[in-house]
N, C-alpha and C positions, 0 to 999 in steps of 0.2 A: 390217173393217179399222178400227183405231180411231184416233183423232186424232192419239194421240202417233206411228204410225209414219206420218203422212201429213209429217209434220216433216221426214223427211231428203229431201222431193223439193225442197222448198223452197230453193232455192241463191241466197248470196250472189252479187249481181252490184257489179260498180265500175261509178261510172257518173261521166262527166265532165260537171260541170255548170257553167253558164253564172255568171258572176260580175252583180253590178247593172247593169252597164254590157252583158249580154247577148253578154261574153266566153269562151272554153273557152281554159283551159292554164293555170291559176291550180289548183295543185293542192288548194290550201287549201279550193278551194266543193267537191271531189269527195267524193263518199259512196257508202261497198257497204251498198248497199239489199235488203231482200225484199222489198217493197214496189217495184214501179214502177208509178209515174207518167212520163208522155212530157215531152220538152220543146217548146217552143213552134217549134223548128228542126224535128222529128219531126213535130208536126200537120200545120206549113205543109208539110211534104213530099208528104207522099202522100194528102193530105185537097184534092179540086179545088174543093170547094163545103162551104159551111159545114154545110150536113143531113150529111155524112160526117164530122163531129167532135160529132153528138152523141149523148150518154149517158143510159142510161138509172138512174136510183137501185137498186142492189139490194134484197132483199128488208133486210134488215137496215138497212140507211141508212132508209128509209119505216118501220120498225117505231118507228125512235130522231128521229124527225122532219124527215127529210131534207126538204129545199124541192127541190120539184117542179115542172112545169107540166103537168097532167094531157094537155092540148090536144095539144103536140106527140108526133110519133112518129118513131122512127126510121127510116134505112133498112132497118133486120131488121125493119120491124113491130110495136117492142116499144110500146106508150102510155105515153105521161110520161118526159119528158126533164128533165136536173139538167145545173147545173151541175158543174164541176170543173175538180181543179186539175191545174197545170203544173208540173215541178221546174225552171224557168227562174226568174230572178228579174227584176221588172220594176222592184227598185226595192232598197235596200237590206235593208227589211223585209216585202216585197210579195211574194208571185208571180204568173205569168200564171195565167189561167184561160180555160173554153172556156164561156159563159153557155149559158142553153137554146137558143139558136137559131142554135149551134154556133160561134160568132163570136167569135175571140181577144178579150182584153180584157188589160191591165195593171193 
């Protein structure tokens, strides 16, 4: 199967997102993504301890110099946790993120 038909699994989603002030219903912050990212309402939901929001770098992000912390592991097991991001905004020009040791941050 080659790349180009792996393309039409790929579906646009709408996604309602948070304005700076960490409001939804401001149609203007929404975006249809292929790309998802969670938002900071998504983490804190179903994440009871910070080890359950954290990630690991793919191989690709480690090839192009992703910052790592070799030490931590997650709960699958995987070694080396990264930070990343939130599609929330903490700030006008900010977003949230989830640091290595899975802990919201603004």
């Amino acid at each position: 199967m080659s790349d180009v038909s792996l393309k039409k699994f790929i579906l646009p989603v709408l996604l309602r997102n948070t304005d700076e002030n960490q409001n939804v219903g401001n149609e203007k912050f929404n975006t249809t993504d292929i790309v998802f990212l969670e938002s900071k309402e998504e983490v804190s939901g179903y994440s009871e301890n910070s080890s359950q929001r954290q990630t690991s770098p793919t191989d690709y992000a480690l090839a192009n110099g992703a910052y790592h912390w070799w030490e931590g592991v997650t709960q699958k097991g995987k070694k080396g946790v990264s930070w990343h991001f939130l599609r929330s905004a903490s700030s006008e020009d900010k977003s949230d993120i989830v640091n290595v040791a899975g802990d919201l941050n603004s």
